[in-house]
C-alpha positions as a printed Julia matrix, in Angstrom:
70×3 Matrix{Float64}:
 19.48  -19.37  -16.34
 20.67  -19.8   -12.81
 18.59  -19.95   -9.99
 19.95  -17.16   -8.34
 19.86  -15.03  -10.96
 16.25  -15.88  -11.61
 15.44  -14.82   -8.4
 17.07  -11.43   -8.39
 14.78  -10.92  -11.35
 11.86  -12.1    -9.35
 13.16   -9.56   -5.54
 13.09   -6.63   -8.23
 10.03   -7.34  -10.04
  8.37   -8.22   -6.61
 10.15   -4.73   -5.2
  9.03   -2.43   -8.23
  5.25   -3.8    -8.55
  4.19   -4.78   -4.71
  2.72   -1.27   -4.15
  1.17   -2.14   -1.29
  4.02   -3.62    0.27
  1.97   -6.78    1.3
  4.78   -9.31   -0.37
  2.29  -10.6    -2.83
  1.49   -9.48   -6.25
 -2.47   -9.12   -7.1
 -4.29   -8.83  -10.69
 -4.12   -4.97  -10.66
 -0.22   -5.12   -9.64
  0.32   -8.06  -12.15
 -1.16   -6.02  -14.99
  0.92   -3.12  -14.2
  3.94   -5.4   -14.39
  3.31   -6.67  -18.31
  2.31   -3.61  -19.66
  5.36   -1.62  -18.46
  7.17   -4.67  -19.59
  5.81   -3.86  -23.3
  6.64   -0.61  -22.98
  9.97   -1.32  -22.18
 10.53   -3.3   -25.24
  8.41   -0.79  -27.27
  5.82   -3.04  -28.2
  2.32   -1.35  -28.34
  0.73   -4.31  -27.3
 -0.77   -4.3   -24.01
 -3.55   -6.41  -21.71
 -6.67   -5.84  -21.34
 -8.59   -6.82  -18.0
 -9.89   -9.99  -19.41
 -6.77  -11.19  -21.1
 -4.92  -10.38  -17.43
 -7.25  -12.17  -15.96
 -6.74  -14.82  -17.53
 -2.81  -15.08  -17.51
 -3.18  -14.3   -13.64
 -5.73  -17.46  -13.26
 -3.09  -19.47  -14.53
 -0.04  -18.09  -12.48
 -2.12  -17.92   -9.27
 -1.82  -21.43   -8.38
 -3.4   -21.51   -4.76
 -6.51  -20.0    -6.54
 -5.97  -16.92   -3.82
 -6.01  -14.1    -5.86
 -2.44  -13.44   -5.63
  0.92  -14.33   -6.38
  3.69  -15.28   -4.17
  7.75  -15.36   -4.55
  7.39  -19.23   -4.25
């Protein structure tokens, strides 16, 4: 996949979830973001709050409790 293209995905999915608008993406937002993606493919699978937090520990490289375009 292109670069470009990847980030398009990335502006959307940072434009639908970042409720609060603050250009980051926190656990709750995160969580949101998976389990509308498994709806979307209708799978009934969805996170729990330790499972997200979890996958968020290991996205949230600066250890900041959020995630970042970059």
């Amino acid at each position: 996949m292109d670069d470009s293209i990847l980030m398009m995905y990335i502006d959307e999915v940072f434009q639908i979830y970042d409720h609060d608008r603050n250009g980051t993406l926190d656990v709750r937002e995160i969580h949101h973001f998976f389990n509308q993606l498994y709806t979307s493919l209708n799978e009934s699978r969805r996170f729990n709050e330790q499972e997200i937090l979890i996958l968020f520990k290991s996205i949230d490289k600066a250890n900041d409790n959020r995630i970042t375009k970059p």
